[in-house]
VEXDREN-2710 file (C-alpha; in Angstrom, 1 decimal):
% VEXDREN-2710
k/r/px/py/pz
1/UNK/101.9/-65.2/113.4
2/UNK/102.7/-61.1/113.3
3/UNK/105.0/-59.1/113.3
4/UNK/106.1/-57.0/114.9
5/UNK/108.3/-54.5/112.6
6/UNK/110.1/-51.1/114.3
7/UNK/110.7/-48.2/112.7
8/UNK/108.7/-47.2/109.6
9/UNK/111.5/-45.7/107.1
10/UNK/112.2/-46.9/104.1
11/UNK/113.7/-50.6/104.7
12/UNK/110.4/-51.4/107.1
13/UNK/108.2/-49.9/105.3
14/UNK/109.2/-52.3/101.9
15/UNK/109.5/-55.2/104.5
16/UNK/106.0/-54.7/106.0
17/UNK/104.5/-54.1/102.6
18/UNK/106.2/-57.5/101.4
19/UNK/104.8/-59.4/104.6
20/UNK/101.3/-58.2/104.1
21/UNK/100.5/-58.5/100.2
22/UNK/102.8/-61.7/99.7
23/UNK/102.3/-63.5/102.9
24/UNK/98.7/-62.2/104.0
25/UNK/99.6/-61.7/107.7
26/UNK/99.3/-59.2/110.2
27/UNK/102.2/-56.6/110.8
28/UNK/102.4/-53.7/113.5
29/UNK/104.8/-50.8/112.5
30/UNK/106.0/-49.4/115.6
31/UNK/106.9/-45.5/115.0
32/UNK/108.4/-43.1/117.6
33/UNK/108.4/-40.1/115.7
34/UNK/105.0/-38.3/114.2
35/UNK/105.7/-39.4/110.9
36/UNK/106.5/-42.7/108.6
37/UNK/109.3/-42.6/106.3
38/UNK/112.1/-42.5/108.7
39/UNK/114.9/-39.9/107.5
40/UNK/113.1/-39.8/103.8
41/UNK/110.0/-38.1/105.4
42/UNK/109.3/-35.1/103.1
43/UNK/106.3/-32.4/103.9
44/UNK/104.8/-29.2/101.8
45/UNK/106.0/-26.1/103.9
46/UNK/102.9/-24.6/104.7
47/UNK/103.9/-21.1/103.7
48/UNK/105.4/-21.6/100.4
49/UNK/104.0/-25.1/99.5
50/UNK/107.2/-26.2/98.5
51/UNK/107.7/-29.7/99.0
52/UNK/110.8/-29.7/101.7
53/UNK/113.1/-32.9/102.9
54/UNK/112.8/-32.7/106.6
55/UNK/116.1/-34.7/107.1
56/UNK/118.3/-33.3/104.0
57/UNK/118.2/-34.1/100.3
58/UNK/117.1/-37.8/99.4
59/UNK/117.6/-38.3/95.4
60/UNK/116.2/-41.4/94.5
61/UNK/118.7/-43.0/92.4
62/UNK/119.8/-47.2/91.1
63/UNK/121.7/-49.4/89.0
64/UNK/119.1/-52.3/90.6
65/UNK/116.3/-52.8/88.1
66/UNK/114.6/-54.7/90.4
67/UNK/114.6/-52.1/93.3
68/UNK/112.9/-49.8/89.9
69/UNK/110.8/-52.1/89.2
70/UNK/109.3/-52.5/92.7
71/UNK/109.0/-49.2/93.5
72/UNK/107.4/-47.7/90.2
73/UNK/104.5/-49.9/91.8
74/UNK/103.7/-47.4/94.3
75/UNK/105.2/-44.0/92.5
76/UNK/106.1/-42.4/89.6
77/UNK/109.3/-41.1/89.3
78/UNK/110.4/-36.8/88.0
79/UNK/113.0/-37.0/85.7
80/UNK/115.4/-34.7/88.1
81/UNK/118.9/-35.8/87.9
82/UNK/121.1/-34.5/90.6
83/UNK/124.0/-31.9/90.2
84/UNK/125.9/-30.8/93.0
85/UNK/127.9/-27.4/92.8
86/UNK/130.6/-27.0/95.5
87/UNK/131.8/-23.6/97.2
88/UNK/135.5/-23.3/97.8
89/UNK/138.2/-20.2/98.6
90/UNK/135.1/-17.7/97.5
91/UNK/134.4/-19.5/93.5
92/UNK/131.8/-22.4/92.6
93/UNK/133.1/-25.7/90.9
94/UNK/131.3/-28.8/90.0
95/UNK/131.1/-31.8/91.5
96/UNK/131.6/-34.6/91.4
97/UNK/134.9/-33.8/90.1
98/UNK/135.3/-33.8/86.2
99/UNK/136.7/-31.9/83.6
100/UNK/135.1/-29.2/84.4
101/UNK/136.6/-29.0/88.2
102/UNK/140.2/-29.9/87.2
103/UNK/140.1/-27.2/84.2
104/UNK/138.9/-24.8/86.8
105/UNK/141.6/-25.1/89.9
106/UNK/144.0/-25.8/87.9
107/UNK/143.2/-22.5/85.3
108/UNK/143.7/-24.9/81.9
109/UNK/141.7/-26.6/79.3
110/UNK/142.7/-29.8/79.5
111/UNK/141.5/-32.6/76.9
112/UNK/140.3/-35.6/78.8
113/UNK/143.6/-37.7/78.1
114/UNK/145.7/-34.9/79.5
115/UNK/143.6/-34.7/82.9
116/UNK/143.8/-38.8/83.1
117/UNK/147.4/-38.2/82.8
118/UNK/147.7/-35.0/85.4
119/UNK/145.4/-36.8/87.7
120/UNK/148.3/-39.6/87.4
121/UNK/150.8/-37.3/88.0
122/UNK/149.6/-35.9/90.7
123/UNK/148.7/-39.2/92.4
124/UNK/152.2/-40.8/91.8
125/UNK/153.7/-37.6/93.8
126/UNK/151.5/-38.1/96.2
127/UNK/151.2/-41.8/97.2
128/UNK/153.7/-44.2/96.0
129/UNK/152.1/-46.6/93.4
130/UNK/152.6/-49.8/95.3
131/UNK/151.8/-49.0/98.5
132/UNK/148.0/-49.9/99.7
133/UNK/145.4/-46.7/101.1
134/UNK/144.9/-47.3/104.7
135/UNK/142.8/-44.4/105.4
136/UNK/140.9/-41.7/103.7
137/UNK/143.1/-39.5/103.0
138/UNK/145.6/-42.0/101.4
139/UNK/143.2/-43.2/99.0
140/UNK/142.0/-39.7/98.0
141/UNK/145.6/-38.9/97.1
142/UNK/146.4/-41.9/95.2
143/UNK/143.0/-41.5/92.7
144/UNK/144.0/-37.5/92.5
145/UNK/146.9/-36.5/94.0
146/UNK/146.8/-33.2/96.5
147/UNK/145.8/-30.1/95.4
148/UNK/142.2/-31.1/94.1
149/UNK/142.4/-33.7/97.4
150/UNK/143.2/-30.3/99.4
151/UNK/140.5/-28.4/97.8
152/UNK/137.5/-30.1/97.4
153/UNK/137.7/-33.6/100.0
154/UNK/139.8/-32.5/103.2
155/UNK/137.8/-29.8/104.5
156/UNK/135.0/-30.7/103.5
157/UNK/135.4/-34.8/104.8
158/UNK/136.6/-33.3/108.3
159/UNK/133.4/-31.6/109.0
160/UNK/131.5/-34.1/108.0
161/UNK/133.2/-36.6/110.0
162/UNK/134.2/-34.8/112.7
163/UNK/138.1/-36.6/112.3
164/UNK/140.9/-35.8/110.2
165/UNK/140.7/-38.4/107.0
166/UNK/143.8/-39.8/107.6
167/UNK/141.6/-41.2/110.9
168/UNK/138.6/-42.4/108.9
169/UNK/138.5/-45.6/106.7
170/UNK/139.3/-45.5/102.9
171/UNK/136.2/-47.0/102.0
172/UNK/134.2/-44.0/102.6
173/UNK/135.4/-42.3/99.5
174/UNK/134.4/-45.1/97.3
175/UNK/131.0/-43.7/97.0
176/UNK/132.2/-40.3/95.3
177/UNK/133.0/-40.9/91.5
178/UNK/136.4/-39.4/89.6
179/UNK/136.0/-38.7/86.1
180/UNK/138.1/-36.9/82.8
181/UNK/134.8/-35.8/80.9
182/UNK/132.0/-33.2/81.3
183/UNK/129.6/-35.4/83.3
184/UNK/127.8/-33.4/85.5
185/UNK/125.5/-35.6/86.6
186/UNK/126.3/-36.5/90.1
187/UNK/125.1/-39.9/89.7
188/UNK/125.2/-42.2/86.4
189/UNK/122.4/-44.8/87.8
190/UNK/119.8/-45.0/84.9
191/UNK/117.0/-44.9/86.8
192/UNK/116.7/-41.5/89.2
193/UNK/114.3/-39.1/90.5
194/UNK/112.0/-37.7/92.8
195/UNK/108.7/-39.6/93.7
196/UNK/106.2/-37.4/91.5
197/UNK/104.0/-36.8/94.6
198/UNK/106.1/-37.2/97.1
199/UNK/107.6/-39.3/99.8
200/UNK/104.9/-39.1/102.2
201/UNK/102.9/-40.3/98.9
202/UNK/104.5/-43.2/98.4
203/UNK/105.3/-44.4/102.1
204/UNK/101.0/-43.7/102.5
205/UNK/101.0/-46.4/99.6
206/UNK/103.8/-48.8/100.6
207/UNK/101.9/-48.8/103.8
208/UNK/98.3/-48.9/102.4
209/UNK/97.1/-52.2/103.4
210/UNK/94.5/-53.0/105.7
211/UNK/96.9/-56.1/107.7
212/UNK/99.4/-53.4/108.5
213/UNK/98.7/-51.4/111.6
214/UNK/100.9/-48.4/112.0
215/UNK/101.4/-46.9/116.0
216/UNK/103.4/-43.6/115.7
217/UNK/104.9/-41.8/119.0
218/UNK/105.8/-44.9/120.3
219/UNK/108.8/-46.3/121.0
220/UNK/109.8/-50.1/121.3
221/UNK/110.5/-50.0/125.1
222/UNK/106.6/-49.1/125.4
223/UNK/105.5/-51.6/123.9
224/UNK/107.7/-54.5/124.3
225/UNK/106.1/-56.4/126.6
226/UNK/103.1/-56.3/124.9
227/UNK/104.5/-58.2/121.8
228/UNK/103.4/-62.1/121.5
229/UNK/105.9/-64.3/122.2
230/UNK/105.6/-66.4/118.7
231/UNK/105.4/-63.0/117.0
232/UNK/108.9/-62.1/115.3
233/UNK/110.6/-59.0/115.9
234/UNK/111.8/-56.9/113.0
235/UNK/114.3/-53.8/114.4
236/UNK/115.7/-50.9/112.2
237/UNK/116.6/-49.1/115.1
238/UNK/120.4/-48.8/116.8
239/UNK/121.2/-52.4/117.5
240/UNK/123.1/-51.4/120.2
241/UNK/120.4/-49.5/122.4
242/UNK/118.1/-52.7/121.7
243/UNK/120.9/-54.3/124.0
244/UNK/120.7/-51.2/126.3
245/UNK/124.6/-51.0/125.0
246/UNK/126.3/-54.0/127.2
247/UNK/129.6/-53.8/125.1
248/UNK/129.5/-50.4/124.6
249/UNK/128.1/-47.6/122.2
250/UNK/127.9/-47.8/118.4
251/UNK/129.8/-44.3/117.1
252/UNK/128.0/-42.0/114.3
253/UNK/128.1/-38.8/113.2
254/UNK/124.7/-36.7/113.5
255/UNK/123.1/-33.6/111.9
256/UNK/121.5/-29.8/113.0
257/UNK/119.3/-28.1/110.8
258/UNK/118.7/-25.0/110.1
259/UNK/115.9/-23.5/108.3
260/UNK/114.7/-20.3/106.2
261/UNK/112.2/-19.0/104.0
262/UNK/114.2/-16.7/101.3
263/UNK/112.2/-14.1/99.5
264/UNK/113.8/-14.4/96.4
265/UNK/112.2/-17.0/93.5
266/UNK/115.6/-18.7/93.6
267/UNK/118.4/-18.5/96.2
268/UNK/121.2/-20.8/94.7
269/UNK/120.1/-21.9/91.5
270/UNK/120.7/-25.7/92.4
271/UNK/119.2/-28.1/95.1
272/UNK/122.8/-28.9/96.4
273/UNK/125.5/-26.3/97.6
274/UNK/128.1/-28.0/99.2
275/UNK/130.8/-25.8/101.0
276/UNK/134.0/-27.5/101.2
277/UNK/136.0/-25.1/103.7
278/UNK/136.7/-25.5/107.2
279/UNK/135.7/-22.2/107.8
280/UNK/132.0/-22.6/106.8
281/UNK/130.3/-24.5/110.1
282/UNK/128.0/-25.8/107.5
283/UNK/128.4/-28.7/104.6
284/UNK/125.7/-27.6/102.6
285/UNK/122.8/-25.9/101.9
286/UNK/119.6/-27.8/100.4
287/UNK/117.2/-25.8/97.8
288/UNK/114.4/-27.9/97.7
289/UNK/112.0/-26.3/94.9
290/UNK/114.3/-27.6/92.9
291/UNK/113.5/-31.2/93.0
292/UNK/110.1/-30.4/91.6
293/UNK/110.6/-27.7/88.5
294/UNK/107.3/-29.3/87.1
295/UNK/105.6/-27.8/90.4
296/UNK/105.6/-24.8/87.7
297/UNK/103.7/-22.2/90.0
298/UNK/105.7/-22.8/93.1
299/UNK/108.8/-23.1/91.3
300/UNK/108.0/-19.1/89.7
301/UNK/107.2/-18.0/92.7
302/UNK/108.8/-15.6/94.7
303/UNK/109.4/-17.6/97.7
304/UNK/112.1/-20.4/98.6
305/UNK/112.6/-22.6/100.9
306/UNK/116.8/-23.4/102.1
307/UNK/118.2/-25.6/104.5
308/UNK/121.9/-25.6/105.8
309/UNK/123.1/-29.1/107.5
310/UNK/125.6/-28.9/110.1
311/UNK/127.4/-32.2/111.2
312/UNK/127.3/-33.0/114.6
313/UNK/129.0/-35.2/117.2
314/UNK/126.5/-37.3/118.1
315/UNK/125.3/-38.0/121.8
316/UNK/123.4/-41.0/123.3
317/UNK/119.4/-40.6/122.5
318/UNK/120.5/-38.2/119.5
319/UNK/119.4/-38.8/116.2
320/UNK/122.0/-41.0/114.3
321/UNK/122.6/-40.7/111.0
322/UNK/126.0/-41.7/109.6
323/UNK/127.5/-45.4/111.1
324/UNK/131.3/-44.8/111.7
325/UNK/132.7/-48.2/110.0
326/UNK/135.8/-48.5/111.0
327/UNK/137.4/-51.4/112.6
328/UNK/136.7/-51.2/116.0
329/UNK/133.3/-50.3/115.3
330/UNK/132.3/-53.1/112.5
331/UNK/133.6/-55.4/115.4
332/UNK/131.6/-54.3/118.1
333/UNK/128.1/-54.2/115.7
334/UNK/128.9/-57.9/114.8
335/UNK/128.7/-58.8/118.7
336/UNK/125.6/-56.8/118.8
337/UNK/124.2/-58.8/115.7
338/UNK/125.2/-62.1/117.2
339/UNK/122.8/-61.8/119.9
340/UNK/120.3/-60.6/117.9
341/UNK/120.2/-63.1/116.3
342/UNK/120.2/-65.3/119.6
343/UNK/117.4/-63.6/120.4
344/UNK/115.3/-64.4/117.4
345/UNK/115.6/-60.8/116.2
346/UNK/115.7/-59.8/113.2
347/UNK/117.7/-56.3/112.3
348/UNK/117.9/-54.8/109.3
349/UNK/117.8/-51.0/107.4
350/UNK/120.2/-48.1/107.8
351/UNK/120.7/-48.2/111.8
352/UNK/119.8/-51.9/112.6
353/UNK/122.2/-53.1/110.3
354/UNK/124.5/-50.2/110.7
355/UNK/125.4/-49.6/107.0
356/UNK/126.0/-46.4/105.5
357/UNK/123.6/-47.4/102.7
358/UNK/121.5/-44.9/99.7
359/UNK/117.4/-45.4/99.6
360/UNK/118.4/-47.8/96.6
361/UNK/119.9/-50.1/98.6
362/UNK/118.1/-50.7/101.4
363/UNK/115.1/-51.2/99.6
364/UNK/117.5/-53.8/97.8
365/UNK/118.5/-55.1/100.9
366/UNK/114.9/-55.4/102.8
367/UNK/114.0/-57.5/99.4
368/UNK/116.3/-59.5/99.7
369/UNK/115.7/-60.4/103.8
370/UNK/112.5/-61.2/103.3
371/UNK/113.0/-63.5/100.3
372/UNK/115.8/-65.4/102.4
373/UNK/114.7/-65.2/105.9
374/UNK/110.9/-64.3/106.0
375/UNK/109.1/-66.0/103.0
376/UNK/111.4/-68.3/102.3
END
């Protein structure tokens, strides 16, 4: 038996990793870009060295000791925790929003209790307290009313989207936290960081095994008929192209990057800038030589490396990066994953399963699939 395992970013890489050291059998990764890692690939920029993420920031972060525990097999871990800072009407707040934001817009200095009980204010003018969020937008409002909604998430959320919020599905604000104290920290996960050496370290390691062959610029459609029929197919790509898109296409939203090398030792003073008005094109900008401050000589230099991310409609054979969940969508995926599943296919990470997921979880997730449905 092999396998047969496409794509090579994060959710593969664990699942061929698993296949070869537990069940000591061949896999082939099938890669079409240059690189392993999928949207985690990180290189050194040649002219600065600084250690850049080629497909914006990816902060390592989990509640999941097992995920931890797994992966400290093949890395150690910084101790960077992220902050985000966020641009708006010409000052800098933080975010997530905390004390610190809502004592900001709203020019006070609030004691935790009284922002818990503005923040309830504001969301009982805004939404009525029995009614149920159906969109975005609604459930924004009823956690903290309008004008820090109107600030800070509107804009911002329409860019990134590409819709209005009220057109988008409440759920996608679930992953942004609320809070009354002066938590900075953009995450509160216990275990975070940056691998030590790397990303490309640590996918070399995951991948480090001599039953695991690795074929990059290749896609699936070249090699498909060259797979065994008793091997088993393992696809992390867009389930509905592996269908050629019968039903129809799968929606996402899509990135542009733009890149420069800053002569100035430090351009922002923090790895995250997020810009949360409609007239910046841009979402964010990414600093990366902050994600390594041990790095002591490259962080002192007098060079720096930025990155502004631009969302983008996406376009068939573009690069996908944010699944669209709504209902309509989720419906159309399950058809895809029913005959997947006919097929004797087996889909899983970020675009095969078409999740809008952090590293944490799809490694979770990859675990977990090959427990139930490879090994056991």
């Amino acid at each position: 038996m092999t396998y047969f395992i496409i794509g090579s970013g994060i959710w593969g890489s664990v699942m061929a990793e698993r296949i070869a050291s537990v069940l000591r059998v061949p896999v082939v990764v099938v890669e079409r870009r240059n690189h392993v890692g999928g949207n985690c690939h990180a290189s050194r920029d040649a002219a600065t060295g600084i250690e850049c993420h080629r497909y914006g920031s990816h902060i390592f972060h989990t509640k999941i000791r097992e995920v931890w525990d797994y992966l400290t097999k093949f890395t150690r871990f910084n101790s960077y925790r992220h902050k985000v800072l966020i641009r708006h009407a010409g000052r800098t707040y933080v975010m997530p929003i905390n004390l610190a934001t809502i004592n900001a817009l709203y020019q006070k200095n609030f004691t935790p209790e009284e922002a818990q009980n503005l923040l309830q204010e504001e969301s009982n003018r805004a939404f009525p307290a029995e009614a149920r969020p159906q969109n975005l937008e609604e459930k924004a409002v009823s956690q903290i009313g309008r004008p820090l909604y109107e600030a800070f998430i509107r804009d911002y959320t329409a860019k990134q989207w590409g819709r209005a919020p009220v057109d988008l599905p409440a759920s996608i604000i679930n992953r942004l936290p609320i809070r009354t104290s002066y938590n900075f920290d953009y995450f509160d996960d216990p275990w975070q960081g940056i691998p030590w050496d790397g990303y490309a370290a640590l996918f070399a390691r995951l991948l480090d095994n001599t039953l695991i062959t690795v074929r990059l610029n290749t896609s699936y459609e070249a090699i498909k008929t060259e797979i065994p029929s008793d091997a088993t197919v393992i696809y992390t790509g867009q389930a509905d192209a592996l269908f050629d898109c019968v039903h129809g296409e799968l929606e996402w939203r899509s990135l542009r990057f733009e890149w420069e090398t800053v002569n100035q030792r430090d351009y922002q003073g923090t790895s995250v800038m997020n810009y949360a008005d409609a007239d910046v094109a841009y979402t964010r900008i990414h600093e990366f030589k902050h994600y390594h401050p041990e790095r002591t000589e490259i962080f002192e230099s007098g060079h720096t490396v930025i990155c502004r991310e631009y969302p983008s409609a996406w376009t068939s054979g573009g690069e996908a990066y944010y699944p669209l969940n709504d209902a309509r969508n989720t419906a159309l995926y399950e058809r895809y994953a029913a005959m997947a599943q006919e097929a004797g296919i087996i889909l899983g990470g970020r675009l095969g399963a078409y999740r809008y997921w952090d590293m944490d979880k799809a490694v979770a997730d990859a675990l977990r699939v090959f427990e139930t449905r490879i090994a056991g």
